[in-house]
Backbone as CSV, one residue per row, in Angstrom:
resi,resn,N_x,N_y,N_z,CA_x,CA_y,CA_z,C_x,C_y,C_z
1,UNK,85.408,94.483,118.721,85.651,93.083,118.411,86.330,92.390,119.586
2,UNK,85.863,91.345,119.965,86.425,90.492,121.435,87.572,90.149,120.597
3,UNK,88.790,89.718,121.814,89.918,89.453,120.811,90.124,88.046,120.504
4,UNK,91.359,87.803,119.483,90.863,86.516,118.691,90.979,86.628,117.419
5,UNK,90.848,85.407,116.778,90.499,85.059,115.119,90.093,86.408,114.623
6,UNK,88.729,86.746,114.917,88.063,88.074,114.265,88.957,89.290,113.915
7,UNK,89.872,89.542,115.279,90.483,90.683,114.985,91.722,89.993,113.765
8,UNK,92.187,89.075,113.331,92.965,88.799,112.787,92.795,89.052,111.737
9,UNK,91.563,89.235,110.858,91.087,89.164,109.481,91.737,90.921,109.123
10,UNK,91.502,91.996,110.064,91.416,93.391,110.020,93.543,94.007,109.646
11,UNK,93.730,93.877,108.386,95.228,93.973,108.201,95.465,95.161,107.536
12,UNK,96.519,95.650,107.265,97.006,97.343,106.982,96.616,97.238,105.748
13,UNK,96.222,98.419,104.893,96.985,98.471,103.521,98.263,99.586,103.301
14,UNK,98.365,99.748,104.482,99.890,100.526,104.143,100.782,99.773,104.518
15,UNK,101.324,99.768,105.482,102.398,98.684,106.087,102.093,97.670,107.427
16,UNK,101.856,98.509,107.983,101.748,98.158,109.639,100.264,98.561,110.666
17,UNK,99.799,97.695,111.712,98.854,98.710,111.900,99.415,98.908,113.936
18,UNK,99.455,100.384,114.163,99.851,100.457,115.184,98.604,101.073,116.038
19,UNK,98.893,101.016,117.694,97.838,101.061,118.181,98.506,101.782,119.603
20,UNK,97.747,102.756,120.088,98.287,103.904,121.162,97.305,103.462,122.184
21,UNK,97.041,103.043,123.073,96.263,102.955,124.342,96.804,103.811,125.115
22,UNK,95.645,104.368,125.983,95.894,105.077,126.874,96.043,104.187,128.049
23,UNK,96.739,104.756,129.301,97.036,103.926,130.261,96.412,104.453,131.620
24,UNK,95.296,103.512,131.886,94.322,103.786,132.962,93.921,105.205,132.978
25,UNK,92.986,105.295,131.668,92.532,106.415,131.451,91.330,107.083,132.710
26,UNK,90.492,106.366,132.562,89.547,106.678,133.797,90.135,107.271,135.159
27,UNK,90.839,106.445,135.625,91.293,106.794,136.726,92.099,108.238,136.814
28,UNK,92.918,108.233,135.772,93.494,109.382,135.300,92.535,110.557,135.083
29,UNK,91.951,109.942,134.398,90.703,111.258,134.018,89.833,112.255,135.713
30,UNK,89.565,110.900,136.214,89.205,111.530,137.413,89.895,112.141,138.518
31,UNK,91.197,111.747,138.193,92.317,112.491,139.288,92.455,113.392,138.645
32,UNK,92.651,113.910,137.688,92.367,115.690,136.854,91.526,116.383,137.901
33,UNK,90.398,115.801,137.644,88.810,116.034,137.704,88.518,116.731,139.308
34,UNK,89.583,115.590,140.286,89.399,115.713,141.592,90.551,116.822,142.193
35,UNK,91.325,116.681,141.252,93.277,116.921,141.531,93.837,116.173,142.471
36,UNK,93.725,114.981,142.355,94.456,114.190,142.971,95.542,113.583,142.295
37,UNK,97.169,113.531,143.033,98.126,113.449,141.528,98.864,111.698,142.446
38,UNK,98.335,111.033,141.580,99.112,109.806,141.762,100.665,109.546,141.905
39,UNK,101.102,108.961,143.118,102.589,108.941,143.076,103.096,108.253,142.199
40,UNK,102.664,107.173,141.358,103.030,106.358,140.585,101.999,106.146,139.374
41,UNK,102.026,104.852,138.826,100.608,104.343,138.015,99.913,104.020,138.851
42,UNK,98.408,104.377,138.632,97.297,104.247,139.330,97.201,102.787,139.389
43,UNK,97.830,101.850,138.798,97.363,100.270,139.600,98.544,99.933,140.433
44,UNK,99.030,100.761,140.812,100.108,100.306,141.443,99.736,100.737,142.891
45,UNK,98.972,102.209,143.321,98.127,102.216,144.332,97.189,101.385,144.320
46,UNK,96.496,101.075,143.647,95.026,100.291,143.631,94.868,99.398,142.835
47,UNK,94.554,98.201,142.650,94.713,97.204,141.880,93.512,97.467,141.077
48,UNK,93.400,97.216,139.729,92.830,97.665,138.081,91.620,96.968,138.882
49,UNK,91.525,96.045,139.024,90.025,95.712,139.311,88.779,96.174,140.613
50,UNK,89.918,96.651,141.687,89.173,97.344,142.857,88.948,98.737,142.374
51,UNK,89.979,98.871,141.728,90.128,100.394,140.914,88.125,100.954,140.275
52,UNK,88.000,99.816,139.380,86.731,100.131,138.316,85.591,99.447,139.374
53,UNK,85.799,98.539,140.492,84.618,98.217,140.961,84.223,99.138,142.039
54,UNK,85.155,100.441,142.621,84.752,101.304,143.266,83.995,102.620,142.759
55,UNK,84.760,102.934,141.479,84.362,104.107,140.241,83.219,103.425,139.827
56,UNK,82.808,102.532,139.731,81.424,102.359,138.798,80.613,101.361,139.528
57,UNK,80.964,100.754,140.717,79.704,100.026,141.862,79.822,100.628,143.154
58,UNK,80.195,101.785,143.163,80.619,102.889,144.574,81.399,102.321,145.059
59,UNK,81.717,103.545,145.996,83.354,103.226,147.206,82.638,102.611,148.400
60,UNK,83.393,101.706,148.115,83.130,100.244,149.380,83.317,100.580,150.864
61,UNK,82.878,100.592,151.837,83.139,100.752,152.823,85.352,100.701,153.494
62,UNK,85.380,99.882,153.104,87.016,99.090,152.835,87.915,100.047,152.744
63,UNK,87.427,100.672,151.299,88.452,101.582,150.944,88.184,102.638,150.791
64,UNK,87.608,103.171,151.729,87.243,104.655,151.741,88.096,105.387,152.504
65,UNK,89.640,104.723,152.740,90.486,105.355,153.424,91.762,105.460,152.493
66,UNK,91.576,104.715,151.436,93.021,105.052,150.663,92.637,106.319,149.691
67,UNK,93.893,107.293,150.117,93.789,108.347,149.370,93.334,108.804,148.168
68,UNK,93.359,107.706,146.924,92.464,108.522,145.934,90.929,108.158,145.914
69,UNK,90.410,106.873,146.695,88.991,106.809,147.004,88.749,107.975,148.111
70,UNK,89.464,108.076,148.879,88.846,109.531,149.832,88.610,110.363,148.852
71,UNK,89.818,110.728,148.388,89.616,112.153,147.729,88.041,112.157,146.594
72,UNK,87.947,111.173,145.918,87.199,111.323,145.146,85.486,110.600,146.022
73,UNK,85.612,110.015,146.673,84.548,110.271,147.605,84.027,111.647,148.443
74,UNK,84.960,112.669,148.481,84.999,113.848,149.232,84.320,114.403,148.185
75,UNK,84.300,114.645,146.790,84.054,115.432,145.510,82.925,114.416,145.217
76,UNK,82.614,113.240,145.707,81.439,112.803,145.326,80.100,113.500,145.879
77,UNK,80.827,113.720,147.512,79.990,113.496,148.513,79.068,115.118,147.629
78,UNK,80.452,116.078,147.569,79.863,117.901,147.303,79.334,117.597,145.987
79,UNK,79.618,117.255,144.812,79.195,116.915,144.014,77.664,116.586,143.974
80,UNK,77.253,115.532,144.717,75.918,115.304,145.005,74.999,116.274,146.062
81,UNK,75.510,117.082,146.794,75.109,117.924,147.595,74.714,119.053,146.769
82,UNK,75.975,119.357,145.772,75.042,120.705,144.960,74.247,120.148,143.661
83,UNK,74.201,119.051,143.600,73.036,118.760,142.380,71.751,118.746,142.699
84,UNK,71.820,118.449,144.472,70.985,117.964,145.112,69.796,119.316,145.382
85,UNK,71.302,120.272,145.554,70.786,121.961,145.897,70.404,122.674,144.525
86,UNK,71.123,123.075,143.677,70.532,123.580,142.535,69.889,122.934,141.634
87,UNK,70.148,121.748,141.378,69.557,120.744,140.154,70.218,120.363,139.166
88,UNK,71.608,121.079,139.333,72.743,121.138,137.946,73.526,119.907,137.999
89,UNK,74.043,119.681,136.945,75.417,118.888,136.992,76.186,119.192,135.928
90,UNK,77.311,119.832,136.348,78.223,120.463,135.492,79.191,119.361,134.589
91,UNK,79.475,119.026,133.666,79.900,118.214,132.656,81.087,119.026,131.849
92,UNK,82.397,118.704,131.287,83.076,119.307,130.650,82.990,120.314,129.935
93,UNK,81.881,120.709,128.868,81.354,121.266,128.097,79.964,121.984,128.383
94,UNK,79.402,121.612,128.900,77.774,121.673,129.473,76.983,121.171,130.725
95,UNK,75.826,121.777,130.750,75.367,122.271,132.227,74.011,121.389,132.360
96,UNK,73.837,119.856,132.701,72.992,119.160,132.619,71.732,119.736,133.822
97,UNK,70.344,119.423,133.028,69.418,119.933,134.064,69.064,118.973,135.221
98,UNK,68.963,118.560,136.261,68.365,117.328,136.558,67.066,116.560,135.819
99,UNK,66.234,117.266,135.558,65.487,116.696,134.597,65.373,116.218,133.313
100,UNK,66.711,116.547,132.973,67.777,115.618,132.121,68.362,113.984,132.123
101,UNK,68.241,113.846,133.730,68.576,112.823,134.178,67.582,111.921,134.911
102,UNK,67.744,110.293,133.993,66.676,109.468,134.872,67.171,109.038,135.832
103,UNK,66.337,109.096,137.326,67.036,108.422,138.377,68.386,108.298,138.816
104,UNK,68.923,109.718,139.126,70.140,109.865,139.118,70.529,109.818,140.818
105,UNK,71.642,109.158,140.394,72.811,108.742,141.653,73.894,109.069,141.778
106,UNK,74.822,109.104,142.414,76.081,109.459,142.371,77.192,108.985,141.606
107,UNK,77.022,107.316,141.560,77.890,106.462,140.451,77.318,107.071,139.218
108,UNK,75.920,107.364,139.138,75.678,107.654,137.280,75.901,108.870,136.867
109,UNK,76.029,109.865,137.726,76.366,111.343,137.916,78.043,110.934,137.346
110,UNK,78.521,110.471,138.330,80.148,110.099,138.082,80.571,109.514,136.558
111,UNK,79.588,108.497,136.004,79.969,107.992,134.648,79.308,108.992,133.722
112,UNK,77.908,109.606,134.172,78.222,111.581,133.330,79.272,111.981,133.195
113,UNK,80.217,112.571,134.187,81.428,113.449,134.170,82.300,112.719,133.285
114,UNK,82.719,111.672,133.900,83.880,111.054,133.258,83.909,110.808,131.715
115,UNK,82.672,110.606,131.232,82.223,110.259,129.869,82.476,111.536,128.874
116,UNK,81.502,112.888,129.736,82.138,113.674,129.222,83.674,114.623,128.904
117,UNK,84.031,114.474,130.480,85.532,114.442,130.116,86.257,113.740,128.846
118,UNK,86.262,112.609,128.874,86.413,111.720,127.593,86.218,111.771,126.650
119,UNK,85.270,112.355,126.493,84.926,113.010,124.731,85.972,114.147,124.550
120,UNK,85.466,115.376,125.551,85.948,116.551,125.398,87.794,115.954,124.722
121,UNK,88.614,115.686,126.235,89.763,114.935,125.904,89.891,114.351,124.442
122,UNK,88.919,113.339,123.791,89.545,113.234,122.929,89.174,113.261,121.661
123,UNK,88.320,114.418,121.502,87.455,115.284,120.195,88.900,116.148,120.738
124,UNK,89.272,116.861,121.530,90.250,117.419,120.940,91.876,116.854,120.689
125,UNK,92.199,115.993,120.994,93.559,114.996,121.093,93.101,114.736,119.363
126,UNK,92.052,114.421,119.007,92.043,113.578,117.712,91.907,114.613,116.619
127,UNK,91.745,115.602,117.157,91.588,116.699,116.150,93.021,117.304,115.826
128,UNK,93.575,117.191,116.710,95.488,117.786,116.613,96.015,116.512,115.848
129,UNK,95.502,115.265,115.814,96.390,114.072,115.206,95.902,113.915,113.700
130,UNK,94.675,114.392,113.145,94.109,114.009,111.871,94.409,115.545,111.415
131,UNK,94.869,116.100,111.756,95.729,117.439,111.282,97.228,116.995,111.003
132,UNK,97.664,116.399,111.851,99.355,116.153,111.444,99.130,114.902,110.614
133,UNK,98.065,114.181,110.185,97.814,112.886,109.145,97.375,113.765,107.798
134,UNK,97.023,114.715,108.361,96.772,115.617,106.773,97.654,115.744,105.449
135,UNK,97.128,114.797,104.200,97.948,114.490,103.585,98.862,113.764,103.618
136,UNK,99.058,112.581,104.702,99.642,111.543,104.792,98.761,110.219,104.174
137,UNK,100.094,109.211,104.140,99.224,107.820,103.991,98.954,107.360,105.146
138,UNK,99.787,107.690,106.378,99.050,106.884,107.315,97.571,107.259,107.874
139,UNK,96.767,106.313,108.430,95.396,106.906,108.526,94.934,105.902,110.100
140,UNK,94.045,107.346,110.524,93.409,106.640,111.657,92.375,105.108,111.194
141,UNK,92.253,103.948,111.730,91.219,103.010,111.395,90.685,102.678,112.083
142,UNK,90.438,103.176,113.297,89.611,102.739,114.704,90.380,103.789,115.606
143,UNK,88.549,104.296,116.332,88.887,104.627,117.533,88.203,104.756,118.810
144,UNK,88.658,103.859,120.005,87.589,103.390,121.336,88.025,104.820,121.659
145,UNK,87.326,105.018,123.273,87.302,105.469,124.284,88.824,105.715,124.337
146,UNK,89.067,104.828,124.705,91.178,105.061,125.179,92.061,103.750,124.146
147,UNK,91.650,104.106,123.171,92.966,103.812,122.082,92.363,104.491,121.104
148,UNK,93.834,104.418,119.692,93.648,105.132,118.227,94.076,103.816,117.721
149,UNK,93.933,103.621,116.605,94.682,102.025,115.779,94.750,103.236,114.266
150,UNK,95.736,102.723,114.174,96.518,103.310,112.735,96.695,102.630,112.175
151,UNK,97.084,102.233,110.310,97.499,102.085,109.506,98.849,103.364,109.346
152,UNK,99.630,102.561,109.378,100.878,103.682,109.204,101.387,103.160,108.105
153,UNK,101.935,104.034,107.505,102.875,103.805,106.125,104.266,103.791,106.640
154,UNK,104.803,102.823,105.931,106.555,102.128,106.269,107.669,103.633,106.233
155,UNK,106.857,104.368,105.266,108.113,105.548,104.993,107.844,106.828,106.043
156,UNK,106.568,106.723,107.144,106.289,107.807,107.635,106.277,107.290,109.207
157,UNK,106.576,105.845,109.882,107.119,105.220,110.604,107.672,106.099,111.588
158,UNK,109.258,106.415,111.378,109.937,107.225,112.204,109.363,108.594,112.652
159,UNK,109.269,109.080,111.449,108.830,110.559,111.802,107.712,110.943,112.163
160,UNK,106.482,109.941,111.974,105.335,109.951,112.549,105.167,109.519,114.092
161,UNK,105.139,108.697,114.254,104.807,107.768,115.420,105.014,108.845,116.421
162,UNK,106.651,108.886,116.937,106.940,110.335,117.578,106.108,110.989,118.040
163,UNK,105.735,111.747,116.548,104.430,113.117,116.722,103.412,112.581,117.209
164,UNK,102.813,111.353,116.801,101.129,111.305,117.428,101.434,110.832,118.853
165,UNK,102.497,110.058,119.405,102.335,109.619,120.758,102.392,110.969,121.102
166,UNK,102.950,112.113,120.814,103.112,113.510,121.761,101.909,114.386,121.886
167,UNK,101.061,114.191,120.743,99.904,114.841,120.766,98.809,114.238,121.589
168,UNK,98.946,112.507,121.418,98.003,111.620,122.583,98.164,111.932,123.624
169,UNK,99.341,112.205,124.013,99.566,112.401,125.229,100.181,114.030,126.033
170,UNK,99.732,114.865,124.940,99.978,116.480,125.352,98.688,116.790,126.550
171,UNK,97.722,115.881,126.873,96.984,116.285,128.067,97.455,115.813,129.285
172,UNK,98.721,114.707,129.073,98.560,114.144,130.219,98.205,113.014,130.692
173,UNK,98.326,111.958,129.483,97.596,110.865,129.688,98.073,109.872,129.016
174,UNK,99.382,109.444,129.355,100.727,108.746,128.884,99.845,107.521,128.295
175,UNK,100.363,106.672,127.022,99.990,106.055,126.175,101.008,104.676,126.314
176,UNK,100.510,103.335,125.795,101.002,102.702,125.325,101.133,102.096,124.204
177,UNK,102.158,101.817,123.082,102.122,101.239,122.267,102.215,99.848,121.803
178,UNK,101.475,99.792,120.628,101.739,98.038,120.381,101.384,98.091,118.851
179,UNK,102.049,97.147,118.307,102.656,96.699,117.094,101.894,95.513,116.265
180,UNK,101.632,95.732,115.084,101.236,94.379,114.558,100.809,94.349,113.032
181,UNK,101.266,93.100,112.557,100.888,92.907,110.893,99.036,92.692,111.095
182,UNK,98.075,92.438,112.049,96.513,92.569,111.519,96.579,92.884,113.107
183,UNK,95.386,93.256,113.435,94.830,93.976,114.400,94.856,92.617,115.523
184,UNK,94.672,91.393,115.290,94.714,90.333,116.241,96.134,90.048,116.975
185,UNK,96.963,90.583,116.000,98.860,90.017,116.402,99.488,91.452,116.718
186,UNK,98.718,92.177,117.490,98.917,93.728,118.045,100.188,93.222,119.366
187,UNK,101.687,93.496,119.320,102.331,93.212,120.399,102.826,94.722,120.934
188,UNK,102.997,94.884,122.439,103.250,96.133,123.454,104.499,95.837,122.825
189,UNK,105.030,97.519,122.590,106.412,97.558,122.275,107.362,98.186,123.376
């Protein structure tokens, strides 16, 4: 839902509905991927928008010298060299054939990996959190790529919240929270 009016209609029936974003997941995901360990938050090296127009319209001539576009240009470059050589492309879980793939490139090779990383990541993150909701009122009610939105119940508040930010973020992939009576009036806490 674009945000706005629409999301406003979407309100708890328990108390509250809270919402965990992950924080510059992609980028994160691929510095795993590459092992490249950010000195800080990744937009703080690279600004959020040069950030996604290098990961998903290739590394620009420009910035093919700041350290996490090298690095992950270096793993592009081998990356495409052995797909190029065996035919494979190795994915979190599974071993894509090239003939699996239409017209494959290096950016679409790259949104392969990352995609699957992303699942893997969080088929299992969501599987540790709807285990500790087991038998609770609070309940998952949406979930993207890099957020969870909850309905939490008023009496499970304290002692919940806690637990699921620790499990969102037991891979490594620090979260933010935000607050709100309907899904439109969601405020960062």
């Amino acid at each position: 839902l674009p945000k706005g009016h629409a999301r406003e209609s979407f309100e708890p029936n328990n108390y509250v509905l809270v919402e965990f974003d992950y924080s510059a997941y992609h980028p994160r995901i691929i510095s795993s991927i590459i092992d490249y360990k950010f000195t800080g938050e990744p937009y703080d090296e690279v600004p959020k928008e040069v950030m996604f127009q290098n990961i998903y319209g290739g590394i620009r001539e420009e910035y093919k010298e700041i350290p996490f576009f090298k690095k992950l240009n270096e793993y592009l470059d081998e990356m495409w060299f052995n797909f190029n050589s065996d035919g494979k492309l190795k994915l979190a879980t599974i071993t894509l054939d090239k003939s699996q793939i239409d017209q494959p490139t290096k950016n679409k090779l790259l949104s392969y990996i990352i995609q699957s990383y992303e699942t893997y990541y969080n088929v299992i993150t969501l599987e540790r959190v709807l285990k500790l909701l087991n038998n609770r009122k609070t309940k998952i009610v949406l979930y993207t790529y890099d957020s969870v939105l909850l309905d939490v119940d008023k009496s499970e508040i304290k002692e919940l919240l806690p637990k699921i930010k620790q499990e969102l973020e037991a891979g490594g992939f620090p979260t933010h929270m935000s607050v709100g009576e309907n899904y439109g009036a969601l405020i960062k806490k």
